[in-house]
N, C-alpha and C positions, 0 to 999 in steps of 0.2 A: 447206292442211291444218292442223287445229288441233291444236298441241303438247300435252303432256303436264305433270303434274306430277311431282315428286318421288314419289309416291303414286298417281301412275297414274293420277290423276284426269284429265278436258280440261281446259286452261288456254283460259281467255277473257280480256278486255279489263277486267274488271270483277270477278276474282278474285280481286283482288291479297291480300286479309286473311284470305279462306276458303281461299286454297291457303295460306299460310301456319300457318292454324289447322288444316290437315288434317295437314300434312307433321309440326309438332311434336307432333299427336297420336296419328299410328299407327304412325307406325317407332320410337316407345318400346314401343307397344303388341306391335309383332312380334318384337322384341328378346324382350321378354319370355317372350311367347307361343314363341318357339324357342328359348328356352335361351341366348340374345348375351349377352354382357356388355358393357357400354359399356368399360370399363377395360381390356379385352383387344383389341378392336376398335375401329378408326377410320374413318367413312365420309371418303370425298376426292372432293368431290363434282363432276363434271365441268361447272362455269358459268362466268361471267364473275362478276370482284368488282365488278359491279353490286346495288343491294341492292332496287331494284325487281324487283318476284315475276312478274309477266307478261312484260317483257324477262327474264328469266331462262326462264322459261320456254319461251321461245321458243328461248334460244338452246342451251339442252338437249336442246330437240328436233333441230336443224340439227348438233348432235354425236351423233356415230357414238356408241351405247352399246357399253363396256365390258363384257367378261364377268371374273368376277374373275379377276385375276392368279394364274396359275400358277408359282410362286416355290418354290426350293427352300431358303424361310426358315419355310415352313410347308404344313399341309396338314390334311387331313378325314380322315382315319384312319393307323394305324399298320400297318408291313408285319408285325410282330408279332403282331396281329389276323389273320394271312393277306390283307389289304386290299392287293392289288399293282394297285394302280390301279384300273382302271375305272371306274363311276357309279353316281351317288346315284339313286336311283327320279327317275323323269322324265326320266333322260338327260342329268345334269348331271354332266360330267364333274367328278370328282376335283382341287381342286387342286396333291395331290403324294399317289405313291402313298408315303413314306415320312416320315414326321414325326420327333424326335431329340429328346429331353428336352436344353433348355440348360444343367441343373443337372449333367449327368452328369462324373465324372471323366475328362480327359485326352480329350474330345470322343468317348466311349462311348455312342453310341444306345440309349436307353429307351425305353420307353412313353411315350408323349402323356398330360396330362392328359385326363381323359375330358372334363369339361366343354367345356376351349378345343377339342377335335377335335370332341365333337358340337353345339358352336357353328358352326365353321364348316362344319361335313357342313346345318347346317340352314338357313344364309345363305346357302351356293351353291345348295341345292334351294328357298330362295325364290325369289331374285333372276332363277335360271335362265340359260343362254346370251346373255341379253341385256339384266341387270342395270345397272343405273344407276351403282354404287358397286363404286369399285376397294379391296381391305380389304388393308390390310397389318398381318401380326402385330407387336404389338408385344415387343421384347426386355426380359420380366419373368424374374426367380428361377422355373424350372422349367418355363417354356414350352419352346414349339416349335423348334426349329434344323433347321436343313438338311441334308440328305442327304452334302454334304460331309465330313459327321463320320464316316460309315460307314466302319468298317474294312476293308476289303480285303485279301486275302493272293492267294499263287498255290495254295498250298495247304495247305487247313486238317483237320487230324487231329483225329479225336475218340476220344479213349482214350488214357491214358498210361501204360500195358502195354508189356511188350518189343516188341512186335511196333511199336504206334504210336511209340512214340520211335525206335526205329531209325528207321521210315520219314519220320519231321519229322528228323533226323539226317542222311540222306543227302540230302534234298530241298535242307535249306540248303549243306549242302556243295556242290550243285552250282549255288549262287547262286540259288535258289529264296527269297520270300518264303513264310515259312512259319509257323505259328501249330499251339498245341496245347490242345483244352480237354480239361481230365480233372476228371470227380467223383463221392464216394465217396458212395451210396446205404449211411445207416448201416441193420447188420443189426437185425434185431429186437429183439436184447440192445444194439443203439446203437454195437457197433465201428464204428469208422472208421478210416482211415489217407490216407498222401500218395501222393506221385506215384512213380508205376513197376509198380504193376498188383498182381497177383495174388501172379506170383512174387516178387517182392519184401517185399510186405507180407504178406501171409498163405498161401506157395505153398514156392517152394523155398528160400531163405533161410531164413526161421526156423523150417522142417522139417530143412533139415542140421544147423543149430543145435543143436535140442532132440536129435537123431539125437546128434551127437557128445558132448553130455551124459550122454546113454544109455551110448555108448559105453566114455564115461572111468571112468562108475559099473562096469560088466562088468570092464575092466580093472584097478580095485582091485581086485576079486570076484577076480579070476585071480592075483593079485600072489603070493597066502600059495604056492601050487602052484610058485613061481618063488624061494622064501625071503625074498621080501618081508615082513615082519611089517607089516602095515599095517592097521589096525582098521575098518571100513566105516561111515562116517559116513554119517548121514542126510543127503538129498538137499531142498537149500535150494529149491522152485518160485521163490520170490520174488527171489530172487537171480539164478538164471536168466531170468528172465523178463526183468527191469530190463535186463540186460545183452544181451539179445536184442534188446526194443525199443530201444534204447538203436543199438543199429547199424542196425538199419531205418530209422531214424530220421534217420540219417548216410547213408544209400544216398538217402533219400527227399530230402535235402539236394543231395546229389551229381550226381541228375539235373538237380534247378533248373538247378544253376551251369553242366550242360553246356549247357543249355538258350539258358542267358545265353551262355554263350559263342561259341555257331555264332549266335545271333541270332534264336533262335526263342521269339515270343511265349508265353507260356506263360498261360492261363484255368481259373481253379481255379471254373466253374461246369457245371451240368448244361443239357447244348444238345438243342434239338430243330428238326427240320426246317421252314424257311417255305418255300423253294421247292427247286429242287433243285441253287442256288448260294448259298443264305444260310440261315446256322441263328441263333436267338433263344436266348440263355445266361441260364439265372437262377441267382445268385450265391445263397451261404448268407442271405442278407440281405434276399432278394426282388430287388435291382436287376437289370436285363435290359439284355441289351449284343447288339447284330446285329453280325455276321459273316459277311463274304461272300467266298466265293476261287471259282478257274477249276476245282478237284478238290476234292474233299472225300474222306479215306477212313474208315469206319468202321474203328473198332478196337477195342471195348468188354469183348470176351471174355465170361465168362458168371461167372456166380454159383450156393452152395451151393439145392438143392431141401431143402423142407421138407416132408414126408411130411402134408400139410393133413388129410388124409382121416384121421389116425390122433390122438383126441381126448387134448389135452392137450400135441401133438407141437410147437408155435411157440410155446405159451406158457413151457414148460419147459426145451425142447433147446436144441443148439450147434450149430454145424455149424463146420469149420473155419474160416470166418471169424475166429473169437471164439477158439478154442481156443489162440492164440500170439499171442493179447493178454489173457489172463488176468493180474490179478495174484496170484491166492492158486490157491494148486494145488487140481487139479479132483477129488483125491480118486478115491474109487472109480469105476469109469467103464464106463457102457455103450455102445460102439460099434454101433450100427445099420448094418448094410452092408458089402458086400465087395470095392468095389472099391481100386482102387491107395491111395487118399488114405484109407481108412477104416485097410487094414492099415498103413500107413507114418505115420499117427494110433497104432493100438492098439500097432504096436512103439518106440515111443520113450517112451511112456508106464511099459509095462512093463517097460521098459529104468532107468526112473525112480524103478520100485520101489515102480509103483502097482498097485491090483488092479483089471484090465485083463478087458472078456469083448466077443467079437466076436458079433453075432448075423448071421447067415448065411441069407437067404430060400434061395436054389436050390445057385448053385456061386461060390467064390471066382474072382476076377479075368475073369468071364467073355468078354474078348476076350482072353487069354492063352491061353500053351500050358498044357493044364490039369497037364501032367506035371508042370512047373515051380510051378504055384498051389499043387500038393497038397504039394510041398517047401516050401515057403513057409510053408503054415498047419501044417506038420505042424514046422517048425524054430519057428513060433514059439509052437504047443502046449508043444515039449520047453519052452523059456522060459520058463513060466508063466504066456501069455495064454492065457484060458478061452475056447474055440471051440464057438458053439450054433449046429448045424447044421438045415437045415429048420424055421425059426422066424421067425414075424414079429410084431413088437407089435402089439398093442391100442389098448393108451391108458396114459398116462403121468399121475399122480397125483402131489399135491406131500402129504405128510403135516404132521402138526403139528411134528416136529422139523426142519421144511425140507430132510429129504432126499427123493426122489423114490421111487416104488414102480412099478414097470413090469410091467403085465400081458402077456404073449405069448402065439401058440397054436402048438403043434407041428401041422406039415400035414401029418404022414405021419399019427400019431396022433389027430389033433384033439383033444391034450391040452393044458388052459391052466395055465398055471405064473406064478408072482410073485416076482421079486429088489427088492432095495431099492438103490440107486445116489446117489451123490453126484452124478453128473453125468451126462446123454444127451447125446451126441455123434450129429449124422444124416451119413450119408457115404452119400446112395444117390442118388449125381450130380447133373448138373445138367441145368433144364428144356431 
């Protein structure tokens, strides 16, 4: 049976210069033609170091062809791509269903270069199950690495909110390997903050805060009725505020170090699901790191809704996100909304000494006992928050002095009215 060439041609007795001129002519040609790079790839070619071309020939045919090496030093797509294995068109298996950027920090799985993965996605659908050439990647600045590098946990948390820290907290404590990615999608005015969630950064912390600022102001207020002589100074925002984030900022500190301390890895990137034991993290930076544990528990909690439908309402408004990372005080203030977070917004503000109006669609706190709601809006009416009841905006206009002007319509009346407002606040829950 007459053997083969390099090239697939028959080898004969009489070949020896044409198989030669075939072989250095079309596997540069294919190289090319599929995207190979010589410098990334190595044929290793299975002959004898004889350098006569028809004994070679021969003796490649009497060896068993080579399918490429399936090596977890390299591979044809990334599990990041969703690629978890399987085959390239034709049925040519995959030679690793995960590939590992070598560049990455501390053996952190990235992306594959696109060229070297669709290099060899297009070598192994040449060559096919019964290729000639064994290819082994070569170890360049930001190629391919092995699967080895993949981190592994027993379980990995996604969200670093009370609820996800406690549960990566107790996980390690019970000698669990355990990991936590948390990250802060900035709002549309661009807040961000660290690790510990909602309540921490923008929730109950620096609502008690501003709360007992409020409070301390009321209490000079009360002093003179007590013989206090004490004159009511105006109320610093900026002052407050510093001293607010200023502790957020030590809480956001404080969970690291317990972090560190129980032994739990801590990932300041945004993860999404690859399979339903490994999720793909992309850091502020673009870099992409896999992670893969035996549980995963969602923990993400939810975020402020923006009234979309109501024109001018995201490009102009706040929602509490924003509103206790201010650094300059928000001034006069419209509150859209009635639920808990909108009234415990408009009374600390009030409280602050600001001119405060709640606008109110149907009924305050409506999973509340309403007996208790109407004591609520009606103690913080006495107060001097402005309460507009049966009202919902329009649209929100920035004018030429950059204060805001707010169209509404009353629904009982279908009578439309205009305030002017330093700031929109939306508090009408979340999606």
């Amino acid at each position: 049976m007459a053997s083969s060439t390099l090239c697939g041609s028959p080898a004969t007795a009489c070949c020896s210069t044409w198989c030669r001129m075939r072989c250095s002519l079309l596997l540069p040609m294919r190289r090319l033609r599929t995207g190979c790079r010589t410098s990334s790839f190595q044929p290793m070619m299975n002959r004898p170091q004889s350098r006569k071309a028809c004994s070679s020939h021969r003796s490649a045919s009497n060896t068993r062809p080579r399918a490429p090496a399936a090596s977890s030093r390299g591979g044809a797509s990334s599990i990041c791509d969703g690629a978890m294995g399987g085959a390239l068109p034709g049925g040519t298996p995959l030679a690793s269903p995960l590939v590992v950027g070598a560049g990455s920090a501390a053996g952190s799985p990235t992306r594959p270069r696109p060229q070297a993965a669709a290099a060899a996605a297009a070598m192994a659908a040449l060559l096919g199950p019964v290729g000639r050439f064994r290819w082994r990647v070569r170890a360049v600045p930001g190629g391919a690495r092995g699967a080895a590098g993949r981190q592994c946990y027993d379980l990995l948390v996604i969200g670093g909110g009370s609820g996800g820290l406690a549960c990566a907290k107790e996980a390690a404590q019970l000698g669990k390997k355990v990991a936590v990615v948390d990250y802060v999608e900035p709002s549309p005015r661009g807040t961000r903050w660290g690790l510990g969630g909602t309540c921490v950064n923008v929730g109950c912390i620096p609502k008690k805060l501003m709360h007992q600022a409020a409070l301390l102001g009321g209490m000079i207020h009360d002093a003179s009725h007590y013989g206090w002589k004490v004159a009511q100074p105006p109320h610093d925002w900026r002052k407050m505020a510093e001293a607010v984030q200023n502790h957020v900022k030590s809480l956001n500190w404080g969970h690291r170090v317990q972090l560190q301390d129980r032994k739990v890895k801590y990932f300041n990137f945004k993860a999404s699901f690859v399979n339903p034991h490994m999720v793909c993290g992309v850091s502020k930076g673009g870099e992409e790191t896999l992670l893969s544990a035996d549980h995963i528990v969602i923990a993400t909690g939810g975020r402020p809704r923006y009234p979309t439908h109501i024109e001018g309402a995201l490009e102009y408004g706040i929602t509490s996100d924003d509103i206790f990372w201010l650094k300059e005080s928000p001034g006069k203030t419209l509150v859209v909304g009635a639920s808990y977070v909108a009234l415990e917004c408009a009374g600390f503000l009030t409280g602050l000494g600001l001119d405060t109006t709640v606008m109110i669609r149907s009924v305050p706190l409506r999973a509340f006992d309403q007996q208790m709601a109407s004591l609520v809006t009606e103690h913080m009416a006495v107060h001097g928050t402005r309460i507009l009841r049966g009202c919902t905006p329009l649209r929100v206009e920035r004018l030429s002095d950059g204060r805001l002007q707010v169209t509404w319509v009353d629904l009982a009346s279908d009578k439309k009215d205009t305030g002017t407002f330093d700031t929109v606040l939306w508090a009408v829950g979340k999606p």
